[in-house]
C-alpha positions as CSV (number, residue, x, y, z in Angstrom):
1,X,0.0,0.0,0.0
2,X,2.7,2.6,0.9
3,X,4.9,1.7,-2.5
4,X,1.3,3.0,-4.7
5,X,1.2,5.6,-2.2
6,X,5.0,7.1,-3.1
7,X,4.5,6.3,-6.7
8,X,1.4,8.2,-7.2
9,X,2.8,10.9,-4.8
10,X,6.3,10.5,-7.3
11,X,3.6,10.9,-10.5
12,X,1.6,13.9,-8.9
13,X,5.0,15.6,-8.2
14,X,5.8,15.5,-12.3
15,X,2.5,16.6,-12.9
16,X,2.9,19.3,-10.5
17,X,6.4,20.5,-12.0
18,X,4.9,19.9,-15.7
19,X,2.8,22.7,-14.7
20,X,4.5,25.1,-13.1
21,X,7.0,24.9,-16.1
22,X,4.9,24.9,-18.8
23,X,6.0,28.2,-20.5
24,X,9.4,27.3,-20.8
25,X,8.5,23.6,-21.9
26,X,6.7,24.8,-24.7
27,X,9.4,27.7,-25.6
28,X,11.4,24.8,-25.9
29,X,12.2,22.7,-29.1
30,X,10.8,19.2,-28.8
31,X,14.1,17.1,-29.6
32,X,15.2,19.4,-26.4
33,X,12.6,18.2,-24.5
34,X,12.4,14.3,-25.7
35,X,16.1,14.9,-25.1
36,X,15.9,15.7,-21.5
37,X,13.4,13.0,-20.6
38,X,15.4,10.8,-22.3
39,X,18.0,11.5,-19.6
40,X,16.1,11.9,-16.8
41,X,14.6,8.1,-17.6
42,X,18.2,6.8,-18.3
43,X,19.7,8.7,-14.8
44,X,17.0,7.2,-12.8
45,X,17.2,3.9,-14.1
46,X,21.2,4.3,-13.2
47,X,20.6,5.5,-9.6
48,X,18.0,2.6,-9.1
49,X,20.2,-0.1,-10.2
50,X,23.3,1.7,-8.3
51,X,21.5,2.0,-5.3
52,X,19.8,-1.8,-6.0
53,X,23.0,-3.3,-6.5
54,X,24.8,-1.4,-4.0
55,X,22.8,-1.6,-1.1
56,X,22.7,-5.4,-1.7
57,X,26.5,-5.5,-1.1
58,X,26.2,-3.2,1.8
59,X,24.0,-5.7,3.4
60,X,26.4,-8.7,3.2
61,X,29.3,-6.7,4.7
62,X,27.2,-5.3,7.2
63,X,25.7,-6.8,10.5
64,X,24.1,-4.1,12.1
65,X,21.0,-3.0,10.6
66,X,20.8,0.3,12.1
67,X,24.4,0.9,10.4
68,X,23.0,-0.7,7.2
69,X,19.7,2.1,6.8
70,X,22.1,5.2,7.6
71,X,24.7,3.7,5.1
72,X,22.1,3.2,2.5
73,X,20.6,6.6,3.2
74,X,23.7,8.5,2.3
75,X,24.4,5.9,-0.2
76,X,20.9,7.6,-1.9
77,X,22.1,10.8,-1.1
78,X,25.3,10.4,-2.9
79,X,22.7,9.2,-5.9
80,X,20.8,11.8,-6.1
81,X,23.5,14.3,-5.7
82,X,25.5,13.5,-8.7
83,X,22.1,12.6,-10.6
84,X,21.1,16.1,-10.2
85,X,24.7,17.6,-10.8
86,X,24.6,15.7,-14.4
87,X,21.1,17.1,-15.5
88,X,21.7,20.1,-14.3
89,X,25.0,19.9,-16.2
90,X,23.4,18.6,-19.2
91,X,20.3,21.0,-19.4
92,X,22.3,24.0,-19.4
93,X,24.0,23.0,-22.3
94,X,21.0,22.0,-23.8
95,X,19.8,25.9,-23.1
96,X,22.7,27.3,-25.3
């Protein structure tokens, strides 16, 4: 029940940001745009096998479970921190 909560939640947020962007997404040229889902789909799919993969290792070298949920906590934090310093990378090159 809480995993269709967060993904509807994770769907209402893109709807949300769809919106509130809208001038500049349609200012924009649509190979941009097809461009920079493209990436956003492909970066995601990266972080969630990193973080898949990688928090699977975690668990065999670790005991403790309290040390294994902060680990993997700023294991996703590390994720989503270079994720967004490669789009952001990316989509101001795309602007010039």
């Amino acid at each position: 029940m809480s995993s269709l909560f967060l993904l509807l939640l994770f769907i209402l947020s893109l709807v949300y940001l769809a919106v509130k962007h809208r001038k500049t997404i349609r200012s924009s040229h649509p190979l941009a745009i097809a461009g920079t889902v493209f990436l956003f789909v492909m970066e995601a799919v990266v972080a969630f096998v990193c973080f898949y993969y990688g928090g699977q290792w975690l668990a065999g070298h670790v005991d403790n479970n309290f040390a294994l949920v902060i680990l993997q906590f700023v294991l996703l934090f590390a994720l989503i921190v270079v994720c967004l310093g490669i789009l952001r990378k990316i989509l101001k090159q795309m602007e010039k």
